[in-house]
C-alpha beads as a LAMMPS data file, in Angstrom:
LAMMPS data file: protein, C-alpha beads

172 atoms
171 bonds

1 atom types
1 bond types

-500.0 500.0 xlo xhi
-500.0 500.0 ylo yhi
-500.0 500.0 zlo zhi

Masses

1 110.0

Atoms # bond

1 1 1 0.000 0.000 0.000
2 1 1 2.926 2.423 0.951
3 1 1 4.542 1.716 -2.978
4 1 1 1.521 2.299 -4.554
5 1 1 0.495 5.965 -2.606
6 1 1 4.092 6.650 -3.223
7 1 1 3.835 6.045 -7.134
8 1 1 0.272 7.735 -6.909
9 1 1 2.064 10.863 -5.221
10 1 1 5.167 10.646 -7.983
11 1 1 2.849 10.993 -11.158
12 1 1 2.457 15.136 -10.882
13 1 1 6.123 15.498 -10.045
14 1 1 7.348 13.577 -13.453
15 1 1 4.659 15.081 -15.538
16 1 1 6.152 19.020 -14.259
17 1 1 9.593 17.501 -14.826
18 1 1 8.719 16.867 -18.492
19 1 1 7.874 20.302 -19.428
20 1 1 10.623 22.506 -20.444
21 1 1 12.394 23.427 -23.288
22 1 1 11.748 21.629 -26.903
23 1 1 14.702 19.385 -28.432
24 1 1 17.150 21.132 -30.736
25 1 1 17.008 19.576 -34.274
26 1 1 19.296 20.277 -37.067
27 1 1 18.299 21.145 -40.344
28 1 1 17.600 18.013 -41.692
29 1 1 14.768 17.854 -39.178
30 1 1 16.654 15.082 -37.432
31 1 1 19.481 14.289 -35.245
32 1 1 21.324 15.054 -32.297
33 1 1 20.278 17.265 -29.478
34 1 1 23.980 18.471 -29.492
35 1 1 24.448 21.490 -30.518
36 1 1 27.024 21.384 -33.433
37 1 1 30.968 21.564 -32.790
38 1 1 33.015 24.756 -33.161
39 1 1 36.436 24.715 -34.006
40 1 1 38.288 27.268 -31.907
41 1 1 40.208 30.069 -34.307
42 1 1 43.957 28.843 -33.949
43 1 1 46.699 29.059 -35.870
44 1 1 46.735 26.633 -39.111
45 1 1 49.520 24.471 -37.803
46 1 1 51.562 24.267 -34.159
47 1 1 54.775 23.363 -36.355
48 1 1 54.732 26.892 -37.270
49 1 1 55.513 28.592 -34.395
50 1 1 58.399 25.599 -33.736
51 1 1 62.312 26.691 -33.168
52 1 1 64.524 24.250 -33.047
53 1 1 68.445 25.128 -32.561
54 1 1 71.125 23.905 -34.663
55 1 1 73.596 21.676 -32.856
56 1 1 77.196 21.910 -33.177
57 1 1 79.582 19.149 -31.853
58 1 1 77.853 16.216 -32.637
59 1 1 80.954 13.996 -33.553
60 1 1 81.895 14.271 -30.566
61 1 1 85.726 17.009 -29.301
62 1 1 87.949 14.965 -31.908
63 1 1 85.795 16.180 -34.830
64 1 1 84.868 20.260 -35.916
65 1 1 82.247 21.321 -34.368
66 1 1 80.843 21.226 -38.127
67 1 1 81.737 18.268 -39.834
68 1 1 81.063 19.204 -43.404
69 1 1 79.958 22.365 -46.130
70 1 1 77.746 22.594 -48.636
71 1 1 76.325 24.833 -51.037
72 1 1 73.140 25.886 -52.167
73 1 1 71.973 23.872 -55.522
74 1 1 71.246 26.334 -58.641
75 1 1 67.299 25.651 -58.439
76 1 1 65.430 24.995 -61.477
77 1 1 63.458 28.230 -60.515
78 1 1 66.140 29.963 -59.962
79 1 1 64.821 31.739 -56.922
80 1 1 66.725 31.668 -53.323
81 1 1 66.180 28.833 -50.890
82 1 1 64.733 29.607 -47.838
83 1 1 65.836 29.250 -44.333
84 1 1 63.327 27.645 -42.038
85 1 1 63.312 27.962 -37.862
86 1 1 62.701 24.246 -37.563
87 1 1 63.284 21.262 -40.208
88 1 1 59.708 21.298 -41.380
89 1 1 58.027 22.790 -44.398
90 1 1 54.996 24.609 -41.907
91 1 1 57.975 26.683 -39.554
92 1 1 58.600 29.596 -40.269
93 1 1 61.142 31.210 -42.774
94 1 1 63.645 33.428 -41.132
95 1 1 66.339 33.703 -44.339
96 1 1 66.745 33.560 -48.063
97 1 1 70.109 31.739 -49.433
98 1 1 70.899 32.695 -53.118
99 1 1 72.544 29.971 -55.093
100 1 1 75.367 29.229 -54.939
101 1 1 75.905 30.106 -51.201
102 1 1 77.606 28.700 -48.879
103 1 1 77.607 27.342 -45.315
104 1 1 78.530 24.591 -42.842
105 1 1 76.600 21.672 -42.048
106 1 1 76.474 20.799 -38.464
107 1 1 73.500 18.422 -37.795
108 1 1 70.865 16.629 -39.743
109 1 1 67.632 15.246 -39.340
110 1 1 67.049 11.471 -38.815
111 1 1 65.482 10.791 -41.691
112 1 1 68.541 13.027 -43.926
113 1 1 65.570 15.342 -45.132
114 1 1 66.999 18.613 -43.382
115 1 1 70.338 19.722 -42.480
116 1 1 71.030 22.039 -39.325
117 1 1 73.467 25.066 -41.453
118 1 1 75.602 28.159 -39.784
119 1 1 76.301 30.528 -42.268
120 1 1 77.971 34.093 -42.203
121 1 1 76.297 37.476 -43.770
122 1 1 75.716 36.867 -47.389
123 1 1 75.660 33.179 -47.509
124 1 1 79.374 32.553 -46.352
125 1 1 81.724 30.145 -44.850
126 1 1 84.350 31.739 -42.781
127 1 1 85.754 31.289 -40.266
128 1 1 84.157 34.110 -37.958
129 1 1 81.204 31.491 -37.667
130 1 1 83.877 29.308 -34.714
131 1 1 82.545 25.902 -35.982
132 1 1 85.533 24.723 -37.879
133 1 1 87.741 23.938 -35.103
134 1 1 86.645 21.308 -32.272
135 1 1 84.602 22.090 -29.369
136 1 1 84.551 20.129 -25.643
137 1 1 80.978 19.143 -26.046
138 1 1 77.790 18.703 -27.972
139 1 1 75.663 22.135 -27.880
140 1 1 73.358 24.455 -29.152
141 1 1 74.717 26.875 -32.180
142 1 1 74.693 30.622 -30.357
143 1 1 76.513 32.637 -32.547
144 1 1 78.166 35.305 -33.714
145 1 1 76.843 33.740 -37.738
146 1 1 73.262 32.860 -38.568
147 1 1 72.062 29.162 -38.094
148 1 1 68.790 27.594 -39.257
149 1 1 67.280 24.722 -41.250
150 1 1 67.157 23.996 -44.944
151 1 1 65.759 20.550 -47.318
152 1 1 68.790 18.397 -48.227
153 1 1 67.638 18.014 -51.585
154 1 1 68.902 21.918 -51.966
155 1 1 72.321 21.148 -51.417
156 1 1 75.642 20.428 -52.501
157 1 1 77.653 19.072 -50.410
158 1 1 81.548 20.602 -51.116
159 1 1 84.904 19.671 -49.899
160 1 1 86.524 21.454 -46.624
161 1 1 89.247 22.496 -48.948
162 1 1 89.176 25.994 -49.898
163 1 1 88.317 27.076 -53.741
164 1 1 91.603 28.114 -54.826
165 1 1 94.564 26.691 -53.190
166 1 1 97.748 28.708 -53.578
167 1 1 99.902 27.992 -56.454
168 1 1 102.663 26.251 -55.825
169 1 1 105.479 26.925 -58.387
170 1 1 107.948 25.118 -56.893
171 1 1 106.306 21.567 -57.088
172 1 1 106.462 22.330 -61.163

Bonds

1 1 1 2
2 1 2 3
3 1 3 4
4 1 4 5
5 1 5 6
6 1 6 7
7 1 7 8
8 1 8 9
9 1 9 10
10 1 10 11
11 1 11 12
12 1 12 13
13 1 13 14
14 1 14 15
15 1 15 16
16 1 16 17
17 1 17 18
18 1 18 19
19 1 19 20
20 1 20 21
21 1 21 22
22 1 22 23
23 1 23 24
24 1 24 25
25 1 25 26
26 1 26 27
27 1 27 28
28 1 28 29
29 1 29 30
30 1 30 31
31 1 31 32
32 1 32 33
33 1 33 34
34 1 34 35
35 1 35 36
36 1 36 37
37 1 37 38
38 1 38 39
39 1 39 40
40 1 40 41
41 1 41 42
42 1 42 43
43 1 43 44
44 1 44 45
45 1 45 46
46 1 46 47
47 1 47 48
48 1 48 49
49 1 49 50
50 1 50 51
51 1 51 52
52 1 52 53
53 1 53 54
54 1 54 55
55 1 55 56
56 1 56 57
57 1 57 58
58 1 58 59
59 1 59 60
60 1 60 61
61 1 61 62
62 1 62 63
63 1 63 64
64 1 64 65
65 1 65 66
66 1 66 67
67 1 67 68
68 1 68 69
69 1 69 70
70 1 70 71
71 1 71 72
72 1 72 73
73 1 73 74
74 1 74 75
75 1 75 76
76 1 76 77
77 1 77 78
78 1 78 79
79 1 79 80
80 1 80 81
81 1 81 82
82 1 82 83
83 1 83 84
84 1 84 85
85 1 85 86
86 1 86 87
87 1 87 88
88 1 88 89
89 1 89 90
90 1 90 91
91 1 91 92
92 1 92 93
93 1 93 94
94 1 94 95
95 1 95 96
96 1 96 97
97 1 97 98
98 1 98 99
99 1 99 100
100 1 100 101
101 1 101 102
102 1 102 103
103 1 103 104
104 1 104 105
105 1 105 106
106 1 106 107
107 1 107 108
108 1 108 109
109 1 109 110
110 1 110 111
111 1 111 112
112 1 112 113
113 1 113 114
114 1 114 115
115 1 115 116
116 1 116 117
117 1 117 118
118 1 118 119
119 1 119 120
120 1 120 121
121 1 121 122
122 1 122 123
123 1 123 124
124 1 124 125
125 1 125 126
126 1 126 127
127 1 127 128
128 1 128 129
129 1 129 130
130 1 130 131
131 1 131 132
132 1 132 133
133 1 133 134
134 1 134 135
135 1 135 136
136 1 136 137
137 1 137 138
138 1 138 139
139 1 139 140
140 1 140 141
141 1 141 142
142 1 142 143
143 1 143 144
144 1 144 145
145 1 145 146
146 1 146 147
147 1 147 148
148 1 148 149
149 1 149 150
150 1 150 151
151 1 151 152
152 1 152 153
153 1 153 154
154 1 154 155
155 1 155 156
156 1 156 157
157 1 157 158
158 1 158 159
159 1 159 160
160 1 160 161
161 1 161 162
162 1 162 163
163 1 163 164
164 1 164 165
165 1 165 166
166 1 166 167
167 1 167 168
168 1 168 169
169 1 169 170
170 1 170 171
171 1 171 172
């Protein structure tokens, strides 16, 4: 008797629950009550705001600190080849190599798609840059020349040996 005055007194209380607000429906006239999904504005990729530094010494204090230089290829397109922030096509440029340029190569990617570069003003080699020589231990490129990322495929990789060696005329 007690259950069935109780589910006598709960009748009123569901019918007031049920009265409210109608159901959403979409425009199809069916569906979810969910209201649709918004994407939030954000940037179009997180890879673009990515820095990563070039590192010098990674043979280890018996090698340079750079252990080879390259050039930049003469493109098809004949336009300069940029400099990227990180090794990845979305990061952002912060350079323009004309062809033909030079630099040293100091790390590389895993995969041998990018190659970590320090380069002096103008797209130069020299010696200014302190990479040539050994250093005590594996670190982060901080100067004085210009360091950043650029695709493998743009470059040629050249000997350590200067362009033009002195003549010697006494070997002759």
């Amino acid at each position: 008797m007690r259950a069935q005055s109780w589910s006598m007194a709960g009748w009123p209380l569901l019918l007031l629950a049920a009265c409210g607000e109608p159901a959403v429906v979409n425009e199809t006239g069916q569906g979810s009550t969910t209201p649709p999904y918004v994407r939030a504005e954000t940037s179009p990729s997180l890879l673009a705001d990515l820095v990563q530094p070039v590192r010098v010494g990674e043979l280890g204090p018996s090698f340079a600190a750079c252990n080879a230089r390259g050039a930049t290829r003469d493109r098809v397109t004949g336009g300069p080849v940029p400099v990227r922030a990180a090794p990845f096509e979305q990061s952002d440029v912060i350079a323009q190599l004309a062809g033909g340029s030079e630099f040293f190569i100091c790390s590389r990617t895993n995969d041998q798609r990018w190659f970590g570069i320090v380069y002096d003003e103008g797209g130069r080699a020299t010696d200014r840059c302190g990479v040539s020589n050994p250093i005590p231990s594996r670190r982060n490129y901080q100067g004085p020349c210009a360091a950043g990322w650029i695709p493998s495929a743009s470059v040629r990789l050249i000997s350590g040996v200067p362009h033009q060696l002195p003549v010697d005329e006494s070997a002759n």
